[in-house]
N, C-alpha and C positions, 0 to 999 in steps of 0.2 A: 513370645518368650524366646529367647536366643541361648544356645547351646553352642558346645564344640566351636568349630572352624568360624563360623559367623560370629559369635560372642567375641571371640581371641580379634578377628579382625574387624569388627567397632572401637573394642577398648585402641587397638595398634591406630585406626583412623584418628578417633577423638583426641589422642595424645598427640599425635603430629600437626592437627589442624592446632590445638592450642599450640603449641610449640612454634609454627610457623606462625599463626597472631603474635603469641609475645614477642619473635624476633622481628617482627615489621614494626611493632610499634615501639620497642629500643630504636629502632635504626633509623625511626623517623624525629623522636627526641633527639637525637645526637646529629643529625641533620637542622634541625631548627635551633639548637644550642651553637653548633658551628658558625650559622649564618647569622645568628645573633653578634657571637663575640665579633665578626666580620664586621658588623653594622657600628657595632659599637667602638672600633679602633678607627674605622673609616671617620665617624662621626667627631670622636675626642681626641684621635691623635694619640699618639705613644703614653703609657699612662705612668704614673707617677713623675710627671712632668714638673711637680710641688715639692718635692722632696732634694733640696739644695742645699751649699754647705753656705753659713754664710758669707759677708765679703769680707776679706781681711781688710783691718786696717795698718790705714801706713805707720811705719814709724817712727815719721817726721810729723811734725808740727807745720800748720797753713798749707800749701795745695800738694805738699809732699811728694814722694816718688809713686805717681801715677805709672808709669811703668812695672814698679812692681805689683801693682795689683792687677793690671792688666795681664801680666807673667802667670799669679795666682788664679785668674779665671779663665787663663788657657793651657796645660793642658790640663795641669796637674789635679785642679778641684771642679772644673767641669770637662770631661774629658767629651760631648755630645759637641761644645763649641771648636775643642782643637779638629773633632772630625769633619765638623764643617768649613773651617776655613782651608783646610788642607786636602781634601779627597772632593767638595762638591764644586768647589774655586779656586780660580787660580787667585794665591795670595798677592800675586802682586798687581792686580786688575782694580784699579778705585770705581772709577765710574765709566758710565759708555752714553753716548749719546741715542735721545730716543727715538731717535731714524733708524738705527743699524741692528735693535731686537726686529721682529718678527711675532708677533703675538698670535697665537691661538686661540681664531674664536671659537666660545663658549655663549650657550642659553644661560642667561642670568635673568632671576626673574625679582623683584622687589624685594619675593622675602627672602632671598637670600643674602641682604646686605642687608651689617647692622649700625645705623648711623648713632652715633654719640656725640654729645655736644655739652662742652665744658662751658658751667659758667658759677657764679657767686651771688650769698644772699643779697649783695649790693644792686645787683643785675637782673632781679627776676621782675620788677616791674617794666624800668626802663627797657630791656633788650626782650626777654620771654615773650610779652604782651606780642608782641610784634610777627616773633615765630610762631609764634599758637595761631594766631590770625592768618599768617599766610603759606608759605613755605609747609608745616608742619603739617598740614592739613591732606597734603600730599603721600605721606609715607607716618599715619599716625599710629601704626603697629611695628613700623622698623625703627623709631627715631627715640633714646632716650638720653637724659637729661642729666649732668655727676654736675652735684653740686654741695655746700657743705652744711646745710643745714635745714632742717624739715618746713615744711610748706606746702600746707594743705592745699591753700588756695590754686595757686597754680601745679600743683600735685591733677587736684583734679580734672582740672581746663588740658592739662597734659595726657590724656589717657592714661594717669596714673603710671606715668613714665620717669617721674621725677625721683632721682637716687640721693636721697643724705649720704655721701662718702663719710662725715667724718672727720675729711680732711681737715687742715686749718682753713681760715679767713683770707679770703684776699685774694693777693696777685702774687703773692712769693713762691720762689723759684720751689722750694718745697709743696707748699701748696699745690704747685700747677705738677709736679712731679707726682706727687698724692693719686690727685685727679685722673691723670693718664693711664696711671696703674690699674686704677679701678676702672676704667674703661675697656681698657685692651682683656683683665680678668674675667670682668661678663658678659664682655666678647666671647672670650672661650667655653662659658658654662653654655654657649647657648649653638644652637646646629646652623651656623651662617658660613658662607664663602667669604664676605669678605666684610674688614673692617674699614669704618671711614668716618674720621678725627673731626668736626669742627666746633668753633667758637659759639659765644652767644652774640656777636655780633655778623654774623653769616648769614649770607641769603644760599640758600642751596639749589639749582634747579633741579631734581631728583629724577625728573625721566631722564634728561642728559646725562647723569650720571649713570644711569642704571645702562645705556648706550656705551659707554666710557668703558664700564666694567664688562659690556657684553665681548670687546674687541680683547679680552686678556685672559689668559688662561689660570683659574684660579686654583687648580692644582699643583703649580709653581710658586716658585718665591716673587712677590713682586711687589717693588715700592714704588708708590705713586703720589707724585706729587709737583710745589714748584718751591725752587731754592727763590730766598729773599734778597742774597748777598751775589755778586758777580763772578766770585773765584772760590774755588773751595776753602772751607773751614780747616784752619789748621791748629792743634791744637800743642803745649810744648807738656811730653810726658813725664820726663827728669830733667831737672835743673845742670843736673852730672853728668847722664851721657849723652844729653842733647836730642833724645828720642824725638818725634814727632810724630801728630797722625794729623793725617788730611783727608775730609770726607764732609762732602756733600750732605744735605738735607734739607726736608722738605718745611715749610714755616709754616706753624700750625695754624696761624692767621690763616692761611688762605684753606687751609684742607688738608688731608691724605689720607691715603688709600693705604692698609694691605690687607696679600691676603692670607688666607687660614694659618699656610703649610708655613709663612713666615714667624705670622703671629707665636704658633708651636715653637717655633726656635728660639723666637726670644722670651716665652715663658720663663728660662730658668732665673733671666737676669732682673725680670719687671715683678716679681711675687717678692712679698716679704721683705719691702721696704729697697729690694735692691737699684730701682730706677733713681728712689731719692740718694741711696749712695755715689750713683755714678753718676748721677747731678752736681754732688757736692764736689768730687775729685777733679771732673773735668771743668767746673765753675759756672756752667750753662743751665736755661729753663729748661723743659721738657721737650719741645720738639728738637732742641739740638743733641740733646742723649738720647731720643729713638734714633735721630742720623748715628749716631754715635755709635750705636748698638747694631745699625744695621749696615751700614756703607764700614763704617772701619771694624770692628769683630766678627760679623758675620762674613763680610764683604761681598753682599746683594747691594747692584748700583741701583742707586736712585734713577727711576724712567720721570724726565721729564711732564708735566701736564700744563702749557701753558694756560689750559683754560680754569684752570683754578686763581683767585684772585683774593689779595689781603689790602688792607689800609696800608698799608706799606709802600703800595704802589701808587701813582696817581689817578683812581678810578676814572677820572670823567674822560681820561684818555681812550675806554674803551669803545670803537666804534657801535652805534645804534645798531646798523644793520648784522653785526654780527651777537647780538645778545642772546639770540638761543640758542646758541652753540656755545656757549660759556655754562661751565660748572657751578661755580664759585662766586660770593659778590660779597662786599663788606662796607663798612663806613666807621669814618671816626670825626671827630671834634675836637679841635685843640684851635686855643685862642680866640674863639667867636669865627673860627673859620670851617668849613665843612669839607670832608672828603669824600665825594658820595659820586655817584654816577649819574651822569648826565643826560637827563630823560624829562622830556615833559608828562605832564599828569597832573596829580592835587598840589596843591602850593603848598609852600615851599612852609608854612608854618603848622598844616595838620600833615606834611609828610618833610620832615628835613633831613630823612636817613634816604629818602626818594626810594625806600625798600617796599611802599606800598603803592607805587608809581609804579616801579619794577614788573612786581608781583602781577599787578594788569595789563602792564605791557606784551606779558607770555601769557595771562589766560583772560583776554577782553569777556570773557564769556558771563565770571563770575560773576553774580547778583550785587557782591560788595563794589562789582566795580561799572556799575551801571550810570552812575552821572559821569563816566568818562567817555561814554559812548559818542 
């Protein structure tokens, strides 16, 4: 039993031991809340990134004064864009060639890239089949699929990767506007370094690529890719005062890259139907309004990647000896003729895209590609 001086100093002890428990363990909630909200800005990026005014329209009829809505979406109704053309670049820098950056490397590991790949219910037999079988088999937790309409079938064969956008049918400049949007968006919902655009007719080599990405620093702005056309795009913004923009971009036929801290900037202008607005003003599909978006408004140059490649190009021109060091590969068909790369393997009538000639060519190993031994 406790008396006097002993009694007084138990109750004086016990009160200070709790009192110092409860202040360690505030001080450790408020510590783990801290490092949380850290995790979480790190992760999403500045937040209410969604909350935008919409685009004005012109007050002209047919391609109208593009100037003035460009005027509108600098500074005055997004004032994060006037900040960046003016404080993080110099406005009057277009592009720079991709000899003269300097890139910092970075560990980039698979899953930190999320590849997307547009295509249409027209396209999921003929093209799909072909990437589920080869390429896709590679990266079958980073690679998903914006296409416009449901599809169990290869939904499944896809690791349940396949996105009903919604969008409309087809190949219209809307449509592929649609598309892109929803690409780049769940891009964002999801914790990657970097984004990367291709078609459904693309062969991808994905270690190369993840190579590609390792030599760039993805906590910078960066656009990666290869322009289709010889001189920069120019585009005319008033009829009246003769504005112009010139600006490079990458063709989405063959690919492109970016990464996160870019993607963030141009959230305000690609949510909420805005990329199809500045599809319609400037008159161009989707990959010439991301250049649009990002070489002339933002003004981050396009970094060249020769090794990205589209139909556009003349495939069979690409040397054998150099094929795994190439990112990018494609094929098309027009008139009974083939553009395809020129590679021995299976003939020419169970492989005429030569994508599964290719595809053995880089891994002789596979089981599927055993009668080519």
């Amino acid at each position: 039993m406790l008396f006097g001086d002993d009694s007084q100093r138990f109750v004086s002890d016990l009160l200070f031991f709790r009192v110092h428990r409860t202040t360690k363990i505030m001080a450790i909630i408020g510590i783990i809340i801290y490092v949380a909200a850290i995790l979480c800005r790190i992760s999403y990026g500045y937040p209410n990134y969604n909350k935008v005014l919409d685009a004005p329209k012109s007050q002209h009829s047919g391609d109208g004064d593009l100037l003035g809505f460009h005027r509108n979406l600098t500074p005055t109704q997004l004032p994060w864009l006037n900040e960046v053309t003016t404080k993080l670049f110099d406005s009057s820098r277009m592009t720079i060639d991709a000899g003269t950056v300097t890139p910092k490397p970075t560990t980039i590991q698979l899953d930190d890239v999320f590849l997307a790949v547009k295509t249409t219910q027209m396209n999921h037999a003929k093209r799909l089949n072909i990437i589920a079988k080869t390429w896709f088999q590679m990266a079958r937790e980073q690679t998903w699929f914006f296409t416009d309409t449901n599809d169990d079938f290869y939904n499944k064969r896809l690791n349940k990767h396949l996105i009903n956008t919604k969008c409309p049918k087809g190949h219209s400049r809307r449509a592929l506007c649609c598309k892109m949007a929803a690409e780049l968006i769940t891009f964002l919902e999801h914790r990657k370094k970097w984004f990367c655009h291709f078609d459904d007719d693309n062969y991808v080599n994905v270690a190369q690529l993840q190579l590609l990405l390792s030599e760039y620093d993805s906590s910078s702005l960066w656009y990666l890719g290869k322009p289709s056309v010889a001189s920069p795009l120019e585009i005319k913004l008033s009829e009246t005062a003769g504005h112009q923009a010139q600006f490079w971009f990458a063709t989405g036929g063959a690919g492109f890259c970016i990464s996160r801290p870019l993607a963030l900037k141009m959230a305000p202008v690609i949510r909420n139907e805005k990329l199809m607005t500045i599809s319609d003003r400037i008159g161009f599909p989707d990959d010439v309004s991301i250049g649009f978006i990002i070489e002339y408004l933002l003004k981050v140059p396009l970094t060249v990647i020769d090794e990205f490649h589209s139909h556009l190009e003349q495939l069979d021109q690409i040397p054998l000896q150099t094929f795994r060091k190439q990112i990018s590969y494609s094929y098309a068909s027009e008139n009974n003729s083939w553009n395809v790369v020129k590679i021995d393997g299976f003939s020419e009538r169970i492989d005429p895209t030569r994508i599964w000639s290719l595809h053995c060519h880089l891994f002789p190993h596979l089981n599927a590609c055993s009668t080519l031994r």
